[in-house]
N, CA and C of each residue as an Amber inpcrd file, in Angstrom:
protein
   435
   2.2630000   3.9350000  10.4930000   1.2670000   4.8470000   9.9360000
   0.4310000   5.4020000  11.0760000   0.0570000   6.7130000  11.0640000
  -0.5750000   6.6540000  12.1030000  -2.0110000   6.5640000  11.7800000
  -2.3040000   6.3310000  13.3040000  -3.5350000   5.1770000  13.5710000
  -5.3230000   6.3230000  12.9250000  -5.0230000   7.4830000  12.9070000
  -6.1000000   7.9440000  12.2820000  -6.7430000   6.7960000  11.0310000
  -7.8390000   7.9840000  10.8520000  -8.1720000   6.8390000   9.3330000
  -8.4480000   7.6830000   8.1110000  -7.9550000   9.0190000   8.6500000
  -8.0770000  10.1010000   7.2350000  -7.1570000   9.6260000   6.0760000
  -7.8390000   9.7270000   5.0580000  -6.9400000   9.1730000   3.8990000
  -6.3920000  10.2450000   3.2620000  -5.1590000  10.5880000   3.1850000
  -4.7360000  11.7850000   2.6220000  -4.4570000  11.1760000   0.7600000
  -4.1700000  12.2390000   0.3880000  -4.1480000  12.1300000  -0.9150000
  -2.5570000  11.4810000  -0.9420000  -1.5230000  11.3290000  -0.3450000
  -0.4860000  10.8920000  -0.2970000  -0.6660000   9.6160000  -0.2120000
  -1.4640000   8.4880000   1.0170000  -1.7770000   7.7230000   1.7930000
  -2.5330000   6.8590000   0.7490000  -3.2510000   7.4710000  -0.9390000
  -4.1740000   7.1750000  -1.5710000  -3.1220000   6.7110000  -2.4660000
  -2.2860000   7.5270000  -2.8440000  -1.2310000   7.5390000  -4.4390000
  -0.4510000   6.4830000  -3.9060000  -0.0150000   6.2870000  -2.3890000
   0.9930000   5.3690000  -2.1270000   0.3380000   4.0910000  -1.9840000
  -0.8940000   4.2410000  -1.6370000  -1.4970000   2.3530000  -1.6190000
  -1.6240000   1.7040000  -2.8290000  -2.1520000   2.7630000  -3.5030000
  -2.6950000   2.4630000  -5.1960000  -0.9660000   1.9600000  -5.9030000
  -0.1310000   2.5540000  -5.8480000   0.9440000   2.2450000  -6.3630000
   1.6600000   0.8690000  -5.4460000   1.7080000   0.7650000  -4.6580000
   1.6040000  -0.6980000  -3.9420000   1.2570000  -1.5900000  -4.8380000
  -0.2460000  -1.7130000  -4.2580000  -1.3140000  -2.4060000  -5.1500000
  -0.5000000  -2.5930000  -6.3130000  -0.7480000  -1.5350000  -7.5100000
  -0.1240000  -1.6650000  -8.7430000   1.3640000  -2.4980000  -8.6930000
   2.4200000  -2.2540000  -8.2860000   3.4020000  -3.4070000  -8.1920000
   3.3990000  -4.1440000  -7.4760000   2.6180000  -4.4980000  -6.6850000
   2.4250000  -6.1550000  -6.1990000   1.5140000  -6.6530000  -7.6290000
   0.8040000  -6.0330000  -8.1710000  -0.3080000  -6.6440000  -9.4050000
   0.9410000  -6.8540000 -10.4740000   1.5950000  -6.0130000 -10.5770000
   2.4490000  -6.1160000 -11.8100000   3.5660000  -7.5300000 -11.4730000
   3.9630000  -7.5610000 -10.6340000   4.7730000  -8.4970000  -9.8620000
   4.3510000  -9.6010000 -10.0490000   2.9730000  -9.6550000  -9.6420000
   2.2500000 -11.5940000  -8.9820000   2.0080000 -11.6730000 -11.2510000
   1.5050000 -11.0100000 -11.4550000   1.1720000 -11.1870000 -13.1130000
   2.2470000 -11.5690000 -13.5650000   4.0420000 -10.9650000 -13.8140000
   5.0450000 -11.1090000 -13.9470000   5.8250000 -12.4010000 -13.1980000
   6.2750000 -12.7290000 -12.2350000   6.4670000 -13.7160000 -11.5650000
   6.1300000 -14.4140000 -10.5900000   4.4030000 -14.5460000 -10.3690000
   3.1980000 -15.2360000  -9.3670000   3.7510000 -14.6620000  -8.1740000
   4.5820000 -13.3200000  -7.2860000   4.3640000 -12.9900000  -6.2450000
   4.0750000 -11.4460000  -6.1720000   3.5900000 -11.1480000  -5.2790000
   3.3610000  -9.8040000  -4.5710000   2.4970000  -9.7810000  -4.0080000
   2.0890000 -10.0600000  -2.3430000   2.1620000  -9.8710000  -1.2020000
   2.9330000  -9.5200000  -0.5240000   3.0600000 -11.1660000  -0.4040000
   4.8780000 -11.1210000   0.5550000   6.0040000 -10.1730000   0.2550000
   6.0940000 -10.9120000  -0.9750000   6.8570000 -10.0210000  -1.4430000
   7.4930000  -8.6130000  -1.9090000   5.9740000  -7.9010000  -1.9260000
   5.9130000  -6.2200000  -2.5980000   5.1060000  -5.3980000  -0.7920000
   3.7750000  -6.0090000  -1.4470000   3.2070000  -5.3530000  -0.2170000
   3.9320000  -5.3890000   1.5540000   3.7270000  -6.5370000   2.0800000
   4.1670000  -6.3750000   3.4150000   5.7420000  -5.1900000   3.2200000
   6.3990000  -5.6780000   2.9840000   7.5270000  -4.7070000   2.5540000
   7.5210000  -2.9330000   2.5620000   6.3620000  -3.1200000   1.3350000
   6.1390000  -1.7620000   1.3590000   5.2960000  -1.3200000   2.4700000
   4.6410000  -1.5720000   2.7130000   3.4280000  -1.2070000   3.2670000
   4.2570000  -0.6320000   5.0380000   5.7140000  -1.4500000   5.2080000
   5.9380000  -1.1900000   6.5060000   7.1830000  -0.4900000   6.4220000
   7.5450000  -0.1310000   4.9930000   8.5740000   1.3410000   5.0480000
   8.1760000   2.3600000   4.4260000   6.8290000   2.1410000   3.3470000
   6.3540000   3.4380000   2.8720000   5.4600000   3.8480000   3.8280000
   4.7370000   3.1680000   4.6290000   2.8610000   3.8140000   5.4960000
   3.0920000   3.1400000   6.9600000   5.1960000   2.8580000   6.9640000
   5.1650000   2.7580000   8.3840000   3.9810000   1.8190000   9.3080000
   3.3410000   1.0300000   8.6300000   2.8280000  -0.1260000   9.2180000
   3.1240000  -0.8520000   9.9530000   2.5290000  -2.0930000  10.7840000
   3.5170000  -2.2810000  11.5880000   3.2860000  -4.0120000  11.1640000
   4.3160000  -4.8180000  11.1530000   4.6810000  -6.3850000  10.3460000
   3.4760000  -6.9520000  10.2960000   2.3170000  -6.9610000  11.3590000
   1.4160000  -7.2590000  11.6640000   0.1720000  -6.5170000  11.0220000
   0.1640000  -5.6900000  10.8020000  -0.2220000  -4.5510000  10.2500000
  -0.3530000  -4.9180000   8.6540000   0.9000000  -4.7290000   8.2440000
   1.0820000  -5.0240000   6.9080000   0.6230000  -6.4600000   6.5130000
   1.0080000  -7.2580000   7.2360000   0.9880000  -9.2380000   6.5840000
  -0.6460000  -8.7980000   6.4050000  -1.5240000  -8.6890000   7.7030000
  -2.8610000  -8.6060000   7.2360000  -3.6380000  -7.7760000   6.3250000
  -3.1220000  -6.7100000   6.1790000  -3.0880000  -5.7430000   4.5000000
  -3.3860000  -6.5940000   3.2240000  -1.9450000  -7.0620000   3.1000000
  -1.6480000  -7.8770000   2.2880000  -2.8570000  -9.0610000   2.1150000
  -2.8460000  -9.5250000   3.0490000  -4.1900000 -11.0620000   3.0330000
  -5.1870000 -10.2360000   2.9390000  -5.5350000  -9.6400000   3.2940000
  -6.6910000  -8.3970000   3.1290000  -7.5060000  -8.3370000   1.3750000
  -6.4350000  -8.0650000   1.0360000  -5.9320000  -7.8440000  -0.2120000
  -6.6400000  -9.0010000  -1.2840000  -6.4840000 -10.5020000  -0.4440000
  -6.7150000 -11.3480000  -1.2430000  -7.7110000 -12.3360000  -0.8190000
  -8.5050000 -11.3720000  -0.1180000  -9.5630000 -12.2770000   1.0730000
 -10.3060000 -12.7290000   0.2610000 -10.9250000 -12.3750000  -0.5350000
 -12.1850000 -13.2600000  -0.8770000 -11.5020000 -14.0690000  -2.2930000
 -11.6730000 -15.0610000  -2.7050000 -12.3090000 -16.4140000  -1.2560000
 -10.4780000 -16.7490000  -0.7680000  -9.6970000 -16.6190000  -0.9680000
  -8.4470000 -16.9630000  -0.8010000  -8.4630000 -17.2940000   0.3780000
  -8.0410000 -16.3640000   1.4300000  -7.6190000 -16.0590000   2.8360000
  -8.7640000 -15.4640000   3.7130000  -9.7580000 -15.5450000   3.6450000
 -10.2680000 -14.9180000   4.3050000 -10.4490000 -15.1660000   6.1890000
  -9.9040000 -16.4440000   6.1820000 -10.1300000 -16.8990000   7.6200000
  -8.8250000 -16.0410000   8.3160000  -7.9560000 -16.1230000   7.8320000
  -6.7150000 -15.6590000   8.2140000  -6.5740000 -13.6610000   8.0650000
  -7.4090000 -13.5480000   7.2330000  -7.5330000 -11.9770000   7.0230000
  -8.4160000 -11.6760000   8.1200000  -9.4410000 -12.0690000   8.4890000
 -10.5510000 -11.7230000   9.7160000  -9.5880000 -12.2430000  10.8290000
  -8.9680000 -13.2150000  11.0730000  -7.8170000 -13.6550000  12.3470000
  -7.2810000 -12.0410000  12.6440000  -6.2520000 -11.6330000  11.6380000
  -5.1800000 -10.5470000  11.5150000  -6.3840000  -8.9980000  11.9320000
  -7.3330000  -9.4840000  11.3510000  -8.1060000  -8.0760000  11.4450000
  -8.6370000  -7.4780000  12.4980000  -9.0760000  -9.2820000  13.3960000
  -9.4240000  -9.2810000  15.0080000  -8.2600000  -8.3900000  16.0250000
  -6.9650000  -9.2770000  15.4620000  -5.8840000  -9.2340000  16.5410000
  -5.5250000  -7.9440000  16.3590000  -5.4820000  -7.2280000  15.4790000
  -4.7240000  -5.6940000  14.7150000  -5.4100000  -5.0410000  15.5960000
  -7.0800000  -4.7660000  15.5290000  -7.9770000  -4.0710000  16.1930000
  -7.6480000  -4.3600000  17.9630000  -7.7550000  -5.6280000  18.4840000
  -7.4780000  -5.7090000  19.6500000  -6.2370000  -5.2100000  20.2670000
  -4.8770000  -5.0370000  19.2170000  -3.6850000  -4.3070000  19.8020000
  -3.9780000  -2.7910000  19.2570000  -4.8500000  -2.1330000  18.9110000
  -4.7270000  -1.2270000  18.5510000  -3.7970000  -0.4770000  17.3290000
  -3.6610000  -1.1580000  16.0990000  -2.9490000  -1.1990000  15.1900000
  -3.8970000  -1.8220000  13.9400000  -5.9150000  -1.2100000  13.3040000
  -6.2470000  -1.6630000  12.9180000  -5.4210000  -1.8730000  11.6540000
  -6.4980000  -2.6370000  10.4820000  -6.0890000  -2.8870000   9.3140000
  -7.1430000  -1.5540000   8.8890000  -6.5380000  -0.9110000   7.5190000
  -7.5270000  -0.0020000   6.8440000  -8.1900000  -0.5430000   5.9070000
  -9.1330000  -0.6750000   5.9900000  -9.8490000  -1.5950000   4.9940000
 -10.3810000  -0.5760000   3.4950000 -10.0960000   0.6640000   3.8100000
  -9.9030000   1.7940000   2.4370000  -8.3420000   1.2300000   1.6040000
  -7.6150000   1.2210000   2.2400000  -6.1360000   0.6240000   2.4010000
  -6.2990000  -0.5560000   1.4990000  -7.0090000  -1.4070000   1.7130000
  -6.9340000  -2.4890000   1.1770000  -7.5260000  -2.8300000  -0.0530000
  -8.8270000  -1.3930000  -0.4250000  -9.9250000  -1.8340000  -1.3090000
  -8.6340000  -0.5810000  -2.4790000  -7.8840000   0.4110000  -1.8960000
  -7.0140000   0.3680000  -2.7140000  -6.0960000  -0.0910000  -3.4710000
  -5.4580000  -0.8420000  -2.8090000  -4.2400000  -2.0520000  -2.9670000
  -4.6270000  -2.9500000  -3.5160000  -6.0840000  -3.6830000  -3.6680000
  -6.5880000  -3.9940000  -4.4990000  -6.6820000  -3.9470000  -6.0420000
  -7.4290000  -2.5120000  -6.1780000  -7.0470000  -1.5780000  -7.1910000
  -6.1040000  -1.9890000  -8.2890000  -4.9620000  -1.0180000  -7.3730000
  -3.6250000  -1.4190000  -7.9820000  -3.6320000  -2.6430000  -8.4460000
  -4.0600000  -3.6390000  -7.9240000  -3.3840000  -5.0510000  -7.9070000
  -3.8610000  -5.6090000  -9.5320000  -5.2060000  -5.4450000  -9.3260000
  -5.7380000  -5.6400000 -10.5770000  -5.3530000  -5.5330000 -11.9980000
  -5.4600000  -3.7890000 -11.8740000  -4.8130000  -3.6260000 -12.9670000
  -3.4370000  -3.9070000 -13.1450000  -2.3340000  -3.6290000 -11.9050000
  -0.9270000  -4.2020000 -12.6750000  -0.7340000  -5.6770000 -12.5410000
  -1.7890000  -6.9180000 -12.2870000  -1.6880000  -8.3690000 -12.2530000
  -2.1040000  -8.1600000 -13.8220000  -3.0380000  -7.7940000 -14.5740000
  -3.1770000  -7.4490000 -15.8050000  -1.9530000  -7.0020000 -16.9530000
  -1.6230000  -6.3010000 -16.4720000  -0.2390000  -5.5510000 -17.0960000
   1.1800000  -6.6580000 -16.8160000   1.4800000  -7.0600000 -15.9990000
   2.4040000  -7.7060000 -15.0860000   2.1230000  -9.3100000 -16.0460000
   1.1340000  -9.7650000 -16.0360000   1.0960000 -10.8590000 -16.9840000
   1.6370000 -11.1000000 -18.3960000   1.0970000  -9.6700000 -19.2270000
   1.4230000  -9.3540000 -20.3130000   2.9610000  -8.8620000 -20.2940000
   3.2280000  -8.5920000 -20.1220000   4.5680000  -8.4000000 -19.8400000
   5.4310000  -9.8910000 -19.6760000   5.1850000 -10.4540000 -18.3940000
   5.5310000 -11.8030000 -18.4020000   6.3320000 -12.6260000 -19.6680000
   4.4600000 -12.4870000 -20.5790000   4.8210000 -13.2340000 -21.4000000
   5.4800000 -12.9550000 -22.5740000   6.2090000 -11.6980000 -22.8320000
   6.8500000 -10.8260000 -23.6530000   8.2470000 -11.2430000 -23.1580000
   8.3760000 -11.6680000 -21.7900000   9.6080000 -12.0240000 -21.2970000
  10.1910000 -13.4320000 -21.4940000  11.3480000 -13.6280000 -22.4430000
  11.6130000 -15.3710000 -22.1830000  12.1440000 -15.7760000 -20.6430000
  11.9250000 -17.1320000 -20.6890000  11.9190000 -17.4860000 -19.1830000
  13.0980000 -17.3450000 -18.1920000  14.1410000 -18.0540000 -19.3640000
  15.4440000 -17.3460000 -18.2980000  15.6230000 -15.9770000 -17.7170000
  14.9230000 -15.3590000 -18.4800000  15.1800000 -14.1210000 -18.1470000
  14.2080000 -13.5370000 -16.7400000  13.4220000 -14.0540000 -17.0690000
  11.9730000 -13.8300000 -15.9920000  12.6000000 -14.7560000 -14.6270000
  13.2330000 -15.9420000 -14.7200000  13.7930000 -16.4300000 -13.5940000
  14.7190000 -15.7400000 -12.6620000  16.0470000 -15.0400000 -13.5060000
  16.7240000 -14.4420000 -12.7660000  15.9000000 -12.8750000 -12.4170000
  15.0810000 -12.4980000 -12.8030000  13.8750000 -11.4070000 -12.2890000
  13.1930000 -11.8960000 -10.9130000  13.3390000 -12.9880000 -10.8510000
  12.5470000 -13.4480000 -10.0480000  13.6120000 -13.3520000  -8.7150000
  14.7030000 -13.9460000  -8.9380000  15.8450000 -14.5820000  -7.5720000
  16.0560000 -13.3640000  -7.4380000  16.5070000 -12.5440000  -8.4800000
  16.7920000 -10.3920000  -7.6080000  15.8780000  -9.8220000  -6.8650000
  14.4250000 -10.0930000  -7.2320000  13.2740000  -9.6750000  -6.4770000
  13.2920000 -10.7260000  -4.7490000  13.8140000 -11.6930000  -5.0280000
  13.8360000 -12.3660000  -3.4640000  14.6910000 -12.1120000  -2.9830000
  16.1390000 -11.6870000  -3.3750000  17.2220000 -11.5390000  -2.9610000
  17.1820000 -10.7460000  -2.3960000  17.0510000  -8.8650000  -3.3070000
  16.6640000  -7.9030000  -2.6500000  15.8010000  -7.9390000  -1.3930000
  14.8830000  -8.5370000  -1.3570000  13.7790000  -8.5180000  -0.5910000
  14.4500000  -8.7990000   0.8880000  15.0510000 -10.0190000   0.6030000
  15.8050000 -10.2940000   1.7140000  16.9940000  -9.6940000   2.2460000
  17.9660000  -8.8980000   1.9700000  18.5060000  -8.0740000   2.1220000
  18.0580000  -6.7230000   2.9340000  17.0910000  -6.4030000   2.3220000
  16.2840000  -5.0820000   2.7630000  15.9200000  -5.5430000   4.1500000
  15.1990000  -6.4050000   4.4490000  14.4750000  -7.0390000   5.5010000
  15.1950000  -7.6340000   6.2040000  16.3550000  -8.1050000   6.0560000
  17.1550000  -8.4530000   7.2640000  17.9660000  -7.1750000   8.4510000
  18.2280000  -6.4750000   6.8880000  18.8270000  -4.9270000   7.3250000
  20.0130000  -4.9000000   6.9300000  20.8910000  -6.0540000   5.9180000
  22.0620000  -5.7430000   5.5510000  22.3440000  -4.8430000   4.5740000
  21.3980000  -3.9120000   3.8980000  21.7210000  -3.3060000   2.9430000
  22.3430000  -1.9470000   3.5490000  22.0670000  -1.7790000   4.7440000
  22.5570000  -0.7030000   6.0140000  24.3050000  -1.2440000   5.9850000
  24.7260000  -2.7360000   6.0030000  25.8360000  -3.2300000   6.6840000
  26.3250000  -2.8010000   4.7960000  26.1370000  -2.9890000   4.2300000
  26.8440000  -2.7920000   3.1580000  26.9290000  -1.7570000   2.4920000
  26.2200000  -0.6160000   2.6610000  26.7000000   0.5800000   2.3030000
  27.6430000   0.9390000   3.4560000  27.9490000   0.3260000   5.0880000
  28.5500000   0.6310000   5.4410000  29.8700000   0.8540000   4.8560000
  29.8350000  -0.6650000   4.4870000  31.1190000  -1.5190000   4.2000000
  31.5600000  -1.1810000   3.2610000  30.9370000  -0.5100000   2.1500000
  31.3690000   0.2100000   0.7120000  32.0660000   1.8870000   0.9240000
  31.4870000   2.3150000   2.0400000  31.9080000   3.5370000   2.4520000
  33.3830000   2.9380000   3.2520000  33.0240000   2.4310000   4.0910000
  35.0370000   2.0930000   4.7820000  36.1600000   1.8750000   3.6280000
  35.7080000   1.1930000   2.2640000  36.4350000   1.1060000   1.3380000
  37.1360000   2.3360000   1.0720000  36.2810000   3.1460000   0.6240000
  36.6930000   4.6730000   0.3350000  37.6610000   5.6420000   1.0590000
  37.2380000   4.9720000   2.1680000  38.1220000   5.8520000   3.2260000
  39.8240000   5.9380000   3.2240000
């Protein structure tokens, strides 16, 4: 993302919607940080891992994390890669209301079902983030050939 701190109206719709599915997520199956935000935060607003993890804790500083959110917030600022703390009071936002929504839902869901919701959301996650989802559309395209 770059390092300005103008919040464009793009920069606003994309945190807030973050926020909102990490809220809908952690309400639905107790994650989204790790899981939604850092993720997003470092392929939608181009963040940088460091960047994002402290977003995320950002996110859930008071009283949660806060030692570890001021750690990330020190070190971000000292490499020149702050945290946006507009960024965060957005993602927030989001979080709220879809941890609200995301609950209710939940419980509309029977559990088996919410379990295997759960292992696709880690699976994916991990996939994306390793970078094999690159090796396997390779590998689906050589098929074709």
């Amino acid at each position: 993302m770059e390092q300005s701190n103008k919040m464009t109206t793009q920069i606003i719709l994309i945190a807030l919607l973050i926020g909102l599915a990490a809220g809908v997520l952690s309400g639905l199956v107790g994650v989204g940080g790790g899981i939604i935000m850092v993720p997003a935060l470092v392929f939608a607003l181009q963040y940088t891992q460091h960047q994002a993890q402290g977003t995320s804790l950002a996110v859930l500083t008071l009283p949660v994390v806060i030692i570890a959110s001021l750690y990330y917030y020190h070190q971000c600022q000292r490499a020149g890669t702050p945290i946006d703390l507009k960024v965060v009071g957005l993602l927030a936002a989001g979080f709220l209301v879809g941890g609200y929504f995301g609950s209710k839902l939940a419980l509309a869901i029977p559990e088996d079902i919410l379990k295997k919701v759960f292992a696709l959301i880690l699976l994916y996650t991990a996939i994306k983030m390793v970078g094999w989802d690159s090796l396997f559309i390779k590998w689906i395209k050589g098929l074709n050939t």
